[in-house]
PQR file of N, CA, C, O and H, with PARSE charges and radii, in Angstrom:
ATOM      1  N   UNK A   1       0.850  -1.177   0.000 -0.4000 1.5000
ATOM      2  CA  UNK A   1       0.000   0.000   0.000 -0.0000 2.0000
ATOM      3  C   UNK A   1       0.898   1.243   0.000  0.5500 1.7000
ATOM      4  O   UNK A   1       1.922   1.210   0.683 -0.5500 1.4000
ATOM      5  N   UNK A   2       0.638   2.185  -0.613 -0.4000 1.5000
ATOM      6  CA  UNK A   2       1.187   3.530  -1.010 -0.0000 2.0000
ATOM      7  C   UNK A   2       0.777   3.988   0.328  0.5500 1.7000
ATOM      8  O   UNK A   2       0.078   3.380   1.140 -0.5500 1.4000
ATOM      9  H   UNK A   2      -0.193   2.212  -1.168  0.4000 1.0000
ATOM     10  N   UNK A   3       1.528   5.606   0.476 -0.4000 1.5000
ATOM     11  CA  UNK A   3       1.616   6.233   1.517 -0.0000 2.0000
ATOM     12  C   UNK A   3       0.343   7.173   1.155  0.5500 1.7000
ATOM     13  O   UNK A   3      -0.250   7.706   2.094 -0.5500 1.4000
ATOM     14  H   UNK A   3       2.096   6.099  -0.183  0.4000 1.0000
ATOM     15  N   UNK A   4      -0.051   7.370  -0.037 -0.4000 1.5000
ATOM     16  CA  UNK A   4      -1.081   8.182  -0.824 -0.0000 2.0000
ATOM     17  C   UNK A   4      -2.415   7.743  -0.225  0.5500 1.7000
ATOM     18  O   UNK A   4      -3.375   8.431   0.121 -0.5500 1.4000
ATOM     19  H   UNK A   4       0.430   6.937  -0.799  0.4000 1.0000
ATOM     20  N   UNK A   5      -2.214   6.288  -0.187 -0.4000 1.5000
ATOM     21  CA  UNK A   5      -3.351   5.133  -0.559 -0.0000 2.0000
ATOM     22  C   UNK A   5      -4.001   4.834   1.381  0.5500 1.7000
ATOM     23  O   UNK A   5      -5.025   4.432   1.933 -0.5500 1.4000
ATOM     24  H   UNK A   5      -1.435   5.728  -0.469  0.4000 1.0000
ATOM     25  N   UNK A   6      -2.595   5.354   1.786 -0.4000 1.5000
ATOM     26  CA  UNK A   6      -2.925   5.224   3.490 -0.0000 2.0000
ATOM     27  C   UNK A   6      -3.409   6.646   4.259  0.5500 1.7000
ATOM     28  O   UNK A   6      -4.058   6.732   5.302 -0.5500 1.4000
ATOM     29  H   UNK A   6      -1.764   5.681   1.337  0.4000 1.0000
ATOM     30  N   UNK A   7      -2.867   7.774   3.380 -0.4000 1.5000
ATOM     31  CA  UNK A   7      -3.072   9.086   3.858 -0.0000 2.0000
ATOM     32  C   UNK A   7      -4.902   9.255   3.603  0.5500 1.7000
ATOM     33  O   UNK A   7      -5.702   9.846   4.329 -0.5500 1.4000
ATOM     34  H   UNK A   7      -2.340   7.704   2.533  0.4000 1.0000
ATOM     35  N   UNK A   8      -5.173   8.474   2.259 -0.4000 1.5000
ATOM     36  CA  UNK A   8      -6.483   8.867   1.806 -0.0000 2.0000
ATOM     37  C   UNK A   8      -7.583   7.656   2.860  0.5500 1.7000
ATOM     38  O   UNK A   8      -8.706   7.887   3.308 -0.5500 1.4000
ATOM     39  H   UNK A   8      -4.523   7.993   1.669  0.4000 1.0000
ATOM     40  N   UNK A   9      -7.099   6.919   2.939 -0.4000 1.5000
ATOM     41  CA  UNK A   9      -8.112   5.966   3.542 -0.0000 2.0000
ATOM     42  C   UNK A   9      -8.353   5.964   5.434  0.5500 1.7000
ATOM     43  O   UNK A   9      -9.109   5.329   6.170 -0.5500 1.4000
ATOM     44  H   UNK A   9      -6.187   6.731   2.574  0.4000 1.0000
ATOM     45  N   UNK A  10      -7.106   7.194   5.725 -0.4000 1.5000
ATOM     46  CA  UNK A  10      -6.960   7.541   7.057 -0.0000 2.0000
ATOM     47  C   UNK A  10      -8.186   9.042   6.776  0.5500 1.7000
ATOM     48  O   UNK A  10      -9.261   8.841   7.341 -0.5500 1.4000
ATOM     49  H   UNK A  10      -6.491   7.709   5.127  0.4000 1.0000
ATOM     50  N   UNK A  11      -8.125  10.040   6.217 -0.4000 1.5000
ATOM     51  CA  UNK A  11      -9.011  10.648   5.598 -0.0000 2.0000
ATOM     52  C   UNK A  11     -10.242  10.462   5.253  0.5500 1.7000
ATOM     53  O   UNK A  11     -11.075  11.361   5.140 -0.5500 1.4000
ATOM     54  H   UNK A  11      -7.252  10.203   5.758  0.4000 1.0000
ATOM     55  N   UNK A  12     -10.467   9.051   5.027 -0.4000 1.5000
ATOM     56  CA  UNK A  12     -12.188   8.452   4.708 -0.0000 2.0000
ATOM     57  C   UNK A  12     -12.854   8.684   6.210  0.5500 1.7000
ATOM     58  O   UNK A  12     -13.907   9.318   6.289 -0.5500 1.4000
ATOM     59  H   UNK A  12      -9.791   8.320   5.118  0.4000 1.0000
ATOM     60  N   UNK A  13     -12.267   8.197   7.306 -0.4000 1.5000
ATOM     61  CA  UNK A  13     -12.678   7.590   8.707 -0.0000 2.0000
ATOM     62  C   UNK A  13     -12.863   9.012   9.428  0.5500 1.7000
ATOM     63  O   UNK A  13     -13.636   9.125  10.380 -0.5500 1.4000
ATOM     64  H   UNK A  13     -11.412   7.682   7.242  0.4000 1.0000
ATOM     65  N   UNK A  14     -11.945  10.342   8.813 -0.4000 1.5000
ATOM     66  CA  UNK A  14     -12.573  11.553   9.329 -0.0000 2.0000
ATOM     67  C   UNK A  14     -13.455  12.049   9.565  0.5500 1.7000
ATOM     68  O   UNK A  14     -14.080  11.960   8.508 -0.5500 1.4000
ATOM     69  H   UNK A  14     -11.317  10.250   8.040  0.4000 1.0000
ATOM     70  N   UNK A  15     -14.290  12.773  10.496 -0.4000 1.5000
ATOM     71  CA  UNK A  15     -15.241  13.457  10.343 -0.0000 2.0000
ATOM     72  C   UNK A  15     -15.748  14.733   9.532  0.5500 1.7000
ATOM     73  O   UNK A  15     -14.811  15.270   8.941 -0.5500 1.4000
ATOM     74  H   UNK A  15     -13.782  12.846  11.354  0.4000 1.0000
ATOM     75  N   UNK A  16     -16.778  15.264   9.373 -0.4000 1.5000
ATOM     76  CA  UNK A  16     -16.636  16.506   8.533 -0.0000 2.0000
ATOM     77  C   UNK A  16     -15.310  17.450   8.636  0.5500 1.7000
ATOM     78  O   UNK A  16     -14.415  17.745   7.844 -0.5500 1.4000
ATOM     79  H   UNK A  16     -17.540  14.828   9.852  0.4000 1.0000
ATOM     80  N   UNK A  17     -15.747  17.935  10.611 -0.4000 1.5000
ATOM     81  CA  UNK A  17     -15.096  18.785  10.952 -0.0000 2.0000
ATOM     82  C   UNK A  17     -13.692  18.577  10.609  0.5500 1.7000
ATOM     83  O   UNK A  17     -13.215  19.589  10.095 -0.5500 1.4000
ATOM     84  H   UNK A  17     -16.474  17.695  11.254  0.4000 1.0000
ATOM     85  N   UNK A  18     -12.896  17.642  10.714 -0.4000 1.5000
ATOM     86  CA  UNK A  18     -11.294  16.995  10.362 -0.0000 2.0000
ATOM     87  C   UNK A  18     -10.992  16.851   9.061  0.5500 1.7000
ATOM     88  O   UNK A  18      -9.850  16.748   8.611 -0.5500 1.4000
ATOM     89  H   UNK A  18     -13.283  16.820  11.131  0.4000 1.0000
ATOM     90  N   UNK A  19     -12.225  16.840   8.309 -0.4000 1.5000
ATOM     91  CA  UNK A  19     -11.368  17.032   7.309 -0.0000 2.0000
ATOM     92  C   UNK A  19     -11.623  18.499   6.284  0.5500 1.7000
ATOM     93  O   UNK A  19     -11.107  18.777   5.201 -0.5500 1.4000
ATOM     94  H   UNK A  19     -13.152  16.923   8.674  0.4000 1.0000
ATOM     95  N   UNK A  20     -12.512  19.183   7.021 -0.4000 1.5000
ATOM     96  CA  UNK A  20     -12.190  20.737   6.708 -0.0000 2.0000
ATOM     97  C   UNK A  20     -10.968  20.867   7.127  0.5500 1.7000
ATOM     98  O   UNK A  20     -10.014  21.190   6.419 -0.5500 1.4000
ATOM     99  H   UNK A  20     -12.932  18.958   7.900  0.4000 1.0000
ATOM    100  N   UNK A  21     -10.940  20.606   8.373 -0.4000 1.5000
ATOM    101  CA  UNK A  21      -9.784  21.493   9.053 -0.0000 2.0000
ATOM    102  C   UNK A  21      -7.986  20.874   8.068  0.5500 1.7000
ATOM    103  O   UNK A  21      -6.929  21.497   7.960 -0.5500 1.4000
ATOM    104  H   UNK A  21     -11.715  20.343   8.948  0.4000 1.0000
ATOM    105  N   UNK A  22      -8.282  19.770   7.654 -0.4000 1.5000
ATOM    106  CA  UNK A  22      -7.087  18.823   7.305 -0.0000 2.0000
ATOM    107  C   UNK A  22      -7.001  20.005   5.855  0.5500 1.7000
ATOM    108  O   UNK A  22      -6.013  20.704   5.627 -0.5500 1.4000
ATOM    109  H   UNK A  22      -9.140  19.264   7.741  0.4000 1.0000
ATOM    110  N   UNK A  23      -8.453  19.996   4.895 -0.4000 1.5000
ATOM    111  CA  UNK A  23      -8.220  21.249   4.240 -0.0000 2.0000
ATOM    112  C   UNK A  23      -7.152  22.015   4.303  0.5500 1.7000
ATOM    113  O   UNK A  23      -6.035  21.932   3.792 -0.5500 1.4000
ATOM    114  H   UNK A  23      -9.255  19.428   5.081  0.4000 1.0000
ATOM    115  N   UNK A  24      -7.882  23.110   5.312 -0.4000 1.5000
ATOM    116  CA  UNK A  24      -7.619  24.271   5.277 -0.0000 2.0000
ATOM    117  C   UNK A  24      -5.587  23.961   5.551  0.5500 1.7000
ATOM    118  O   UNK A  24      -4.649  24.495   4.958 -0.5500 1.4000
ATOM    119  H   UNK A  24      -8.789  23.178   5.726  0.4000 1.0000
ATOM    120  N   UNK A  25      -5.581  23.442   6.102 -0.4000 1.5000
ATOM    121  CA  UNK A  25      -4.078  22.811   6.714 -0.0000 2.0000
ATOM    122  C   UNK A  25      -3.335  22.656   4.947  0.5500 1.7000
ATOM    123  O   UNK A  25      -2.474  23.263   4.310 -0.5500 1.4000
ATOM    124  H   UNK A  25      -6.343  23.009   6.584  0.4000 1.0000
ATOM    125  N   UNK A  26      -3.862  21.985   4.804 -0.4000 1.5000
ATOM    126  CA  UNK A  26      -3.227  21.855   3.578 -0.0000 2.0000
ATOM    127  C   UNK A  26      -2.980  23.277   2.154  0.5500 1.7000
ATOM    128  O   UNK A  26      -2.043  23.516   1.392 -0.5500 1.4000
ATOM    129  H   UNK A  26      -4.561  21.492   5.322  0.4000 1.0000
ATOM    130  N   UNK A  27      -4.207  23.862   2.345 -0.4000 1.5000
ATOM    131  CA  UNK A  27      -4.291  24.843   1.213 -0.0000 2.0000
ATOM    132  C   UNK A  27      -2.698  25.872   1.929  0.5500 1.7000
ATOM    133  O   UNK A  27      -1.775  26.318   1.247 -0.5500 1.4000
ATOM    134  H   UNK A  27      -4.968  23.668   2.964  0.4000 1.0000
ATOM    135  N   UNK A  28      -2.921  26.017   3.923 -0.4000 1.5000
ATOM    136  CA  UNK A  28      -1.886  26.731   3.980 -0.0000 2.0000
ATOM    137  C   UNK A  28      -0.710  26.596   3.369  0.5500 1.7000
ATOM    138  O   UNK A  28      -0.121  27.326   2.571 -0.5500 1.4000
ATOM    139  H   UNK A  28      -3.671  25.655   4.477  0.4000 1.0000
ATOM    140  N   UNK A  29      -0.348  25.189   4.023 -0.4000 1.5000
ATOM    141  CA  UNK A  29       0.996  23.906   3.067 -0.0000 2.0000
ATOM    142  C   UNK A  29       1.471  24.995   1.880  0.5500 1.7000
ATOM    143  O   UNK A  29       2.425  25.771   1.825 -0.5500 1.4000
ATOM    144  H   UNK A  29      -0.826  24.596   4.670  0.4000 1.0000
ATOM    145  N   UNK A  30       0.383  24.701   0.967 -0.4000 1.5000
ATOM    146  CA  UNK A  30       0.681  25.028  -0.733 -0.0000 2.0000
ATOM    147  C   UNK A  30       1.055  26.626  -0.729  0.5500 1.7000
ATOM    148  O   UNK A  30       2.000  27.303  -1.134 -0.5500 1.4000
ATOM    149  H   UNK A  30      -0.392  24.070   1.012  0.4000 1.0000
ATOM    150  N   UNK A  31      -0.171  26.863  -0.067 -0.4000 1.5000
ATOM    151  CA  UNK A  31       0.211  28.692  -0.511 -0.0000 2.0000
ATOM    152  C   UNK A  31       2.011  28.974  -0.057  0.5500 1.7000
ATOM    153  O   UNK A  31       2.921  29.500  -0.698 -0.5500 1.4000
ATOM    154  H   UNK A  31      -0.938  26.312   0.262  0.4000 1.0000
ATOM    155  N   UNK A  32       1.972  28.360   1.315 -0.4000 1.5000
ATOM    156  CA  UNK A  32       3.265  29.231   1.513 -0.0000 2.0000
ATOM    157  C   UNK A  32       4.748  28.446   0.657  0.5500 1.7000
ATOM    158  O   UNK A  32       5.855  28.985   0.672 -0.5500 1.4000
ATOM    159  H   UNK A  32       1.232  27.933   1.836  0.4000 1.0000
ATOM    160  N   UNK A  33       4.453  27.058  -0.071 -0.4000 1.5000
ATOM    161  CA  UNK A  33       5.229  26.513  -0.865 -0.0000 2.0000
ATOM    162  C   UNK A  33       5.263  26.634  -2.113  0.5500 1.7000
ATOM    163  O   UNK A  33       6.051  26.123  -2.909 -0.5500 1.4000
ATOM    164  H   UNK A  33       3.554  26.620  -0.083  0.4000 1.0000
ATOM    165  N   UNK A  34       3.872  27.735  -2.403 -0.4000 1.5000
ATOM    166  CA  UNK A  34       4.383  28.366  -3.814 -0.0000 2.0000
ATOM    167  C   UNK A  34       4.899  29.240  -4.176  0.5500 1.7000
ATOM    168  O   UNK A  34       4.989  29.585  -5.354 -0.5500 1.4000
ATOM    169  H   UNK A  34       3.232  28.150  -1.756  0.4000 1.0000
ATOM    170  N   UNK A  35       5.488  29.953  -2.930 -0.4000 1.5000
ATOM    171  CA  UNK A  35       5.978  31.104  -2.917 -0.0000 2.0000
ATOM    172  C   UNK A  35       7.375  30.976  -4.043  0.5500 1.7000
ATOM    173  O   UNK A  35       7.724  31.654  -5.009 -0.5500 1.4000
ATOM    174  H   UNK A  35       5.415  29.672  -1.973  0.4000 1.0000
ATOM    175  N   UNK A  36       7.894  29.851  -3.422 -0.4000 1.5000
ATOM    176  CA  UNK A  36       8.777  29.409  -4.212 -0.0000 2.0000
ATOM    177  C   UNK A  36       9.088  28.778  -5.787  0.5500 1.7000
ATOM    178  O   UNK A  36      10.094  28.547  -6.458 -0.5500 1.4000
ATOM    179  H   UNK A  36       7.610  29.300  -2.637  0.4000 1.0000
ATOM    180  N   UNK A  37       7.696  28.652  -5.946 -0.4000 1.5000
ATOM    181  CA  UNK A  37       7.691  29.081  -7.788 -0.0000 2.0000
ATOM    182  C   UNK A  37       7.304  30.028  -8.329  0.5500 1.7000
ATOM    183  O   UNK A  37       6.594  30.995  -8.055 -0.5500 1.4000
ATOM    184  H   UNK A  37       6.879  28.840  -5.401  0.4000 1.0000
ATOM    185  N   UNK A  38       8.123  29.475  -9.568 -0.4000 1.5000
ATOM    186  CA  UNK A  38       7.959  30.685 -10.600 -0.0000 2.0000
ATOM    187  C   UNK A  38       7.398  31.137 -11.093  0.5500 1.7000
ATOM    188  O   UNK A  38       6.864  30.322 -11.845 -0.5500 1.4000
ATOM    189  H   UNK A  38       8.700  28.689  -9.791  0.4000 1.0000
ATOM    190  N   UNK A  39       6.815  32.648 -11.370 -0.4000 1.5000
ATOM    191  CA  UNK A  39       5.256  33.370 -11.336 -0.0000 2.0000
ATOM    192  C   UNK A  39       5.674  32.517 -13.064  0.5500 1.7000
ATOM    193  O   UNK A  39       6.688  31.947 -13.466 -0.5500 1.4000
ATOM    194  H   UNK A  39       7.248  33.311 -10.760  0.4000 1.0000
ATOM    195  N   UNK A  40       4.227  32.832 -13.751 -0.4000 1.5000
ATOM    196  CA  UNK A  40       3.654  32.237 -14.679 -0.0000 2.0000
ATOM    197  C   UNK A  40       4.507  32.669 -16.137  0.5500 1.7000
ATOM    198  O   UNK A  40       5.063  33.746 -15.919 -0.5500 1.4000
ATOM    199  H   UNK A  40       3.403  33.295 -13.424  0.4000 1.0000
ATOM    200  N   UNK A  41       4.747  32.258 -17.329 -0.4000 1.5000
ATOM    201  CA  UNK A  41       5.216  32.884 -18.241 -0.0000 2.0000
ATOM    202  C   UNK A  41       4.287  33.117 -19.085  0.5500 1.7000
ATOM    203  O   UNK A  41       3.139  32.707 -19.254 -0.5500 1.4000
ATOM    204  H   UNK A  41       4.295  31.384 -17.506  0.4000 1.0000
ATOM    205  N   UNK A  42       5.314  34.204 -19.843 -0.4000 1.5000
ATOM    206  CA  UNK A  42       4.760  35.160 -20.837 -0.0000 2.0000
ATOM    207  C   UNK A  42       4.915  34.779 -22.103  0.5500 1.7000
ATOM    208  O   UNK A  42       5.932  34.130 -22.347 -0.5500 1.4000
ATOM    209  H   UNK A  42       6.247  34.536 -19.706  0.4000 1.0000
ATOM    210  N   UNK A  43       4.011  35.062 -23.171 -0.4000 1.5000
ATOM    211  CA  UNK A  43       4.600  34.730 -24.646 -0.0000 2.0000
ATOM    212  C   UNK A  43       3.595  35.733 -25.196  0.5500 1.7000
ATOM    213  O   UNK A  43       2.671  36.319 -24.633 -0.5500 1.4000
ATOM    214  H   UNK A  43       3.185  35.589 -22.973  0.4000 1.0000
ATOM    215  N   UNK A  44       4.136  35.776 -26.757 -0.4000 1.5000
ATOM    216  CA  UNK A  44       3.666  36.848 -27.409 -0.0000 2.0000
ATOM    217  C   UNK A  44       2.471  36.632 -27.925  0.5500 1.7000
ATOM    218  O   UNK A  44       1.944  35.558 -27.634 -0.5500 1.4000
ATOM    219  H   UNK A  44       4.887  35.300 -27.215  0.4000 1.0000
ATOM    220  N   UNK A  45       1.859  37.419 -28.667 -0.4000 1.5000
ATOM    221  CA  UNK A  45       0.833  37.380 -29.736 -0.0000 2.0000
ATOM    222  C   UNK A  45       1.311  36.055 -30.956  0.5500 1.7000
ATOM    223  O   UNK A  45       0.576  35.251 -31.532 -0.5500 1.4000
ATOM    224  H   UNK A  45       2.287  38.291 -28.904  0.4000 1.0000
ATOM    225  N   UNK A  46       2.570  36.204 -31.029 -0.4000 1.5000
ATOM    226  CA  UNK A  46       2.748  35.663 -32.358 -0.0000 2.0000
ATOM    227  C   UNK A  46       3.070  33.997 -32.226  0.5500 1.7000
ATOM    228  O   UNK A  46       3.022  33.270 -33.218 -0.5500 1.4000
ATOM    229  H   UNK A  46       3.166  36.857 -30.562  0.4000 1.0000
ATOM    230  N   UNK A  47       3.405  33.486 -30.865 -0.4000 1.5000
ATOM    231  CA  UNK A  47       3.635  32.296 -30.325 -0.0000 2.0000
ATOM    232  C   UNK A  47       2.481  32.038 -30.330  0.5500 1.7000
ATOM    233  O   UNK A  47       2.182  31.200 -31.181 -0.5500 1.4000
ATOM    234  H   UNK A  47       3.444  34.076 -30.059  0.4000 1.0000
ATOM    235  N   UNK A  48       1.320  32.567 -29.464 -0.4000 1.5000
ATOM    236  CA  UNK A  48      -0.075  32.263 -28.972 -0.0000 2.0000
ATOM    237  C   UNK A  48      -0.545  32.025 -30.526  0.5500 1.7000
ATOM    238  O   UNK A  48      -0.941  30.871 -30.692 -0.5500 1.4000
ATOM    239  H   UNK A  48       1.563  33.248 -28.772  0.4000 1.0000
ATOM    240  N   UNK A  49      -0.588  32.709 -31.513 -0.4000 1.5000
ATOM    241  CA  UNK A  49      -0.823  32.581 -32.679 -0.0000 2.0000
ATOM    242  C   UNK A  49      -0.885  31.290 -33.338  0.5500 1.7000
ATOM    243  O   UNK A  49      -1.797  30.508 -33.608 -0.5500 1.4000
ATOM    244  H   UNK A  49      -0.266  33.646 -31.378  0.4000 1.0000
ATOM    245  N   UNK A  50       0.711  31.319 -33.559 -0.4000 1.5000
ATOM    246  CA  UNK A  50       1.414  30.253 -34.259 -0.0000 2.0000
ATOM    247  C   UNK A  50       0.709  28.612 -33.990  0.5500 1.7000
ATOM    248  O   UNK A  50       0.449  27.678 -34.748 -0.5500 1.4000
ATOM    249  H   UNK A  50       1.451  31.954 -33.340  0.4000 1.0000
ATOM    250  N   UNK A  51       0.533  28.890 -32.137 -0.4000 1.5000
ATOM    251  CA  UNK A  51       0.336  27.540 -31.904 -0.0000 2.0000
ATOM    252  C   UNK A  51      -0.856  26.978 -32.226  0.5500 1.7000
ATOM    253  O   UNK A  51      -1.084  25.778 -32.374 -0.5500 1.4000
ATOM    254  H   UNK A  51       0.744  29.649 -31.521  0.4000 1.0000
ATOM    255  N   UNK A  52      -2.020  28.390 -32.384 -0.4000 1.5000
ATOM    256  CA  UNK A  52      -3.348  28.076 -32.280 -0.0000 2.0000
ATOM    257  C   UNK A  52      -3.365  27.381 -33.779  0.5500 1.7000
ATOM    258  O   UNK A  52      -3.846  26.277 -34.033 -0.5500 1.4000
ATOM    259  H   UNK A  52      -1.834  29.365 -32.263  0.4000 1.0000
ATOM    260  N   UNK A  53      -2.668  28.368 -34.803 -0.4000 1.5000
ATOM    261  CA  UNK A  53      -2.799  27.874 -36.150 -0.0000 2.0000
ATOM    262  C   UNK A  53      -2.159  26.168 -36.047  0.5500 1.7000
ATOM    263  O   UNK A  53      -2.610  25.224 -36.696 -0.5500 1.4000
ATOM    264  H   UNK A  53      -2.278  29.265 -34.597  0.4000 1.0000
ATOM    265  N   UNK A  54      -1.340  26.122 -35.343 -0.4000 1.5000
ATOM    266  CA  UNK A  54      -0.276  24.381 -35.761 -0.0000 2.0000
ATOM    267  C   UNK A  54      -1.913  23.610 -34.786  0.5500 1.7000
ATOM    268  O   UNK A  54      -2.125  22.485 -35.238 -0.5500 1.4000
ATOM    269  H   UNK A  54      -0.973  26.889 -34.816  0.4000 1.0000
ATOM    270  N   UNK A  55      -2.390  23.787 -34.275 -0.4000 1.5000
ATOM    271  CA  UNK A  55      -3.146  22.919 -33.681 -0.0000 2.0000
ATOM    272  C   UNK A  55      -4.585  22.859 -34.908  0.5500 1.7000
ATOM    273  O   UNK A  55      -4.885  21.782 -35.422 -0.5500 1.4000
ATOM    274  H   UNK A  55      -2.218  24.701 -33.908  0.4000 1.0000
ATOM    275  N   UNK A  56      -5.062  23.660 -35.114 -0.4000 1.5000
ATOM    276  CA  UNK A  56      -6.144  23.535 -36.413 -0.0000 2.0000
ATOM    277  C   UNK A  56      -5.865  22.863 -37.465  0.5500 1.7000
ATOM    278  O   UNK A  56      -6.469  21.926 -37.987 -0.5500 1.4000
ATOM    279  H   UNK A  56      -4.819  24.535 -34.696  0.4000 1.0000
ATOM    280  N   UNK A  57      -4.568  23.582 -37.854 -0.4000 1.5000
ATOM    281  CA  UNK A  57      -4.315  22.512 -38.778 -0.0000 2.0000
ATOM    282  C   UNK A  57      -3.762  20.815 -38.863  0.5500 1.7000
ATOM    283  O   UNK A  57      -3.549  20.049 -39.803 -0.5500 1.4000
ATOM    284  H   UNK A  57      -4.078  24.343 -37.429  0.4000 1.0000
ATOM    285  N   UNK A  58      -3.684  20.726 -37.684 -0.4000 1.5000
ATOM    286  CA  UNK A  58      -3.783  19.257 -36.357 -0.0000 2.0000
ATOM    287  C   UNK A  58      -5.045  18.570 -36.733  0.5500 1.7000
ATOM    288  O   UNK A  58      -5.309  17.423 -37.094 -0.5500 1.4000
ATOM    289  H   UNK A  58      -3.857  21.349 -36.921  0.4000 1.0000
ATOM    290  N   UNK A  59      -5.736  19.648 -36.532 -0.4000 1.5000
ATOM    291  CA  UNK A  59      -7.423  19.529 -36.174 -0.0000 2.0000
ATOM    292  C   UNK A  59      -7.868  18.722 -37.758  0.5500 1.7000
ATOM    293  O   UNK A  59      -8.307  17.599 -38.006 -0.5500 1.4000
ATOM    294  H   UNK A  59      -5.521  20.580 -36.239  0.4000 1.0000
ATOM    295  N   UNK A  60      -7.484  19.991 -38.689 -0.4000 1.5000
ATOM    296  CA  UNK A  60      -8.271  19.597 -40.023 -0.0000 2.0000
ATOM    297  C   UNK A  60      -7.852  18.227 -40.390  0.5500 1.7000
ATOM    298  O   UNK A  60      -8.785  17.475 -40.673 -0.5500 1.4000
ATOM    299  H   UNK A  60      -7.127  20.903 -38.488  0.4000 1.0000
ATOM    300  N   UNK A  61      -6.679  17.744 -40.448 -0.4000 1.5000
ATOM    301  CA  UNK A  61      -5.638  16.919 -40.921 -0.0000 2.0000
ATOM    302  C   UNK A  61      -6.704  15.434 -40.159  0.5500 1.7000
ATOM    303  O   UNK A  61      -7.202  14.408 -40.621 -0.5500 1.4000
ATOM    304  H   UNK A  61      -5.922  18.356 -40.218  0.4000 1.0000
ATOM    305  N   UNK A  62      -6.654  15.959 -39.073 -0.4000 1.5000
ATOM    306  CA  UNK A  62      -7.204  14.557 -37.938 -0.0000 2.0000
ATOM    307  C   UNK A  62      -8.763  14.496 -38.443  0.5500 1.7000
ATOM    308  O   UNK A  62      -9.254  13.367 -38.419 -0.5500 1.4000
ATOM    309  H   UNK A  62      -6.249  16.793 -38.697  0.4000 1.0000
ATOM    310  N   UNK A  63      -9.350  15.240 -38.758 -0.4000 1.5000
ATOM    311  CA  UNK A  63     -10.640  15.059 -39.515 -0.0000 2.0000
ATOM    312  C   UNK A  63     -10.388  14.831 -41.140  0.5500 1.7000
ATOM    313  O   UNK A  63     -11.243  14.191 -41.752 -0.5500 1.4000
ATOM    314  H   UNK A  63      -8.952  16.157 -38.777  0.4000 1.0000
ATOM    315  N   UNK A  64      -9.808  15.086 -41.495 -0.4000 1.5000
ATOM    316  CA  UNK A  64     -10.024  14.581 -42.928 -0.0000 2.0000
ATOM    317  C   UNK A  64      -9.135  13.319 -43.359  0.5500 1.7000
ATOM    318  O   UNK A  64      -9.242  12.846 -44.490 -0.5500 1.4000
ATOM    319  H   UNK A  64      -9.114  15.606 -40.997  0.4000 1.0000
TER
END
């Protein structure tokens, strides 16, 4: 058995209240461990573009 598989099935046997609270515990976890990644990237018009076009023509190709 996974540690996943034991965390979640220790989690079933909770009550409401425990596992809000296990929640909220957790969302803290993340927030303050995302501090440490990297804000989101940027790309241009012409990337956003490019890709939309390479995927349609994905699209048409896979339909016809």
């Amino acid at each position: 058995m996974s540690r996943l598989s034991e965390i979640e099935a220790v989690i079933d046997s909770l009550s409401l209240a425990e596992k809000q609270e296990m929640l909220l515990f957790l969302a803290a976890r993340l927030r303050r461990e995302r501090r440490s990644v990297p804000g989101p990237r940027s790309f241009t018009r012409e990337q956003l573009g490019a890709w939309i076009a390479e995927d349609e023509t994905d699209l048409e190709r896979l339909r016809g």
